[in-house]
N, C-alpha and C positions, 0 to 999 in steps of 0.2 A: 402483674407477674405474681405468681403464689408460687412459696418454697418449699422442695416438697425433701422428704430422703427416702432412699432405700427403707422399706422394711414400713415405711408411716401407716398402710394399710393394719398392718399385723399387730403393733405398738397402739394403734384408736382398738382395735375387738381385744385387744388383754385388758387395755382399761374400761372398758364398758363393761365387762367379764370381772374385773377383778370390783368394781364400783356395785352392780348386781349383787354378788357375791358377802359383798359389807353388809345392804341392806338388807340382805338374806338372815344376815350373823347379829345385826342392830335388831331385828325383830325377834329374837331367839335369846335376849337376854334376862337374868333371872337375878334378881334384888337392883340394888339400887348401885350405880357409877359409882366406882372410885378416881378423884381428882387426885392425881403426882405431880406439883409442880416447884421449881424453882427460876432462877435465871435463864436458866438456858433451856430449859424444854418443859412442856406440857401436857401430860402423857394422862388415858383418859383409860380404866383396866375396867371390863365389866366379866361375868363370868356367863356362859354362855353355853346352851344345849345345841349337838352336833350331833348326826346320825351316826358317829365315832365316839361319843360320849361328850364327855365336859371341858372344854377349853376356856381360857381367858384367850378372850379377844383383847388386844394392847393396842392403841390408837394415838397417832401422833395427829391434832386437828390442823398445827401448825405443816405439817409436811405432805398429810394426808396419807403418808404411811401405814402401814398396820398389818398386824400378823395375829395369830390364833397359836397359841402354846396350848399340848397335854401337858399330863401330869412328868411325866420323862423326862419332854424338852424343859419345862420351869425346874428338874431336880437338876437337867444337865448344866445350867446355869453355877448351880452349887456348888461344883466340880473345877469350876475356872478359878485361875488367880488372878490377882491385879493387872498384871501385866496384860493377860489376854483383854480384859474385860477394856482397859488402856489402848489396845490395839483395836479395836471394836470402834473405840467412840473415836477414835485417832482418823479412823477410814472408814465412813460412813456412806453404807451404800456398797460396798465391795468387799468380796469375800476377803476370809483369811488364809484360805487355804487356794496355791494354785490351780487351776483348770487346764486340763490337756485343751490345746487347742483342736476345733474337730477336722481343721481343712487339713 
């Protein structure tokens, strides 16, 4: 018996897509890694040329997470208080903000 869900088709081609997509961004990196680590996470920042300009690529090796920040999204960071930034690492993996539902 193989267990399967709703949607498992669509959730394998986003990570094969999003997996591609890394290695696309790992080969477009320009100087040398920077290593952020403590106790609780591992976080690996490279800077990285995009057909959009320049991002830092941020990679969690531990979660396999990762995102690409402009210049914007790394100033909008600036802009938060403790608190938001507390709600962020509070609820990991889901947003802060509601979503209408679409049904």
């Amino acid at each position: 018996m193989k267990l399967t869900w709703e949607g498992e088709a669509e959730d394998a081609a986003a990570a094969a897509r999003a997996t591609s997509r890394l290695g696309v961004l790992q080969d477009q990196r320009d100087g040398e890694t920077i290593v952020v680590a403590n106790e609780f996470a591992d976080m690996r920042i490279s800077k990285v040329h995009t057909r959009n300009g320049v991002r830092l690529l941020i990679e969690s090796p531990k979660s396999g997470q990762w995102i690409t920040l402009d210049a914007l999204e790394l100033e909008a960071l600036t802009w938060q208080n403790e608190t938001t930034l507390s709600a962020m690492v509070g609820k990991p993996f889901q947003s802060l903000l509601e979503t209408e539902d679409a049904s």
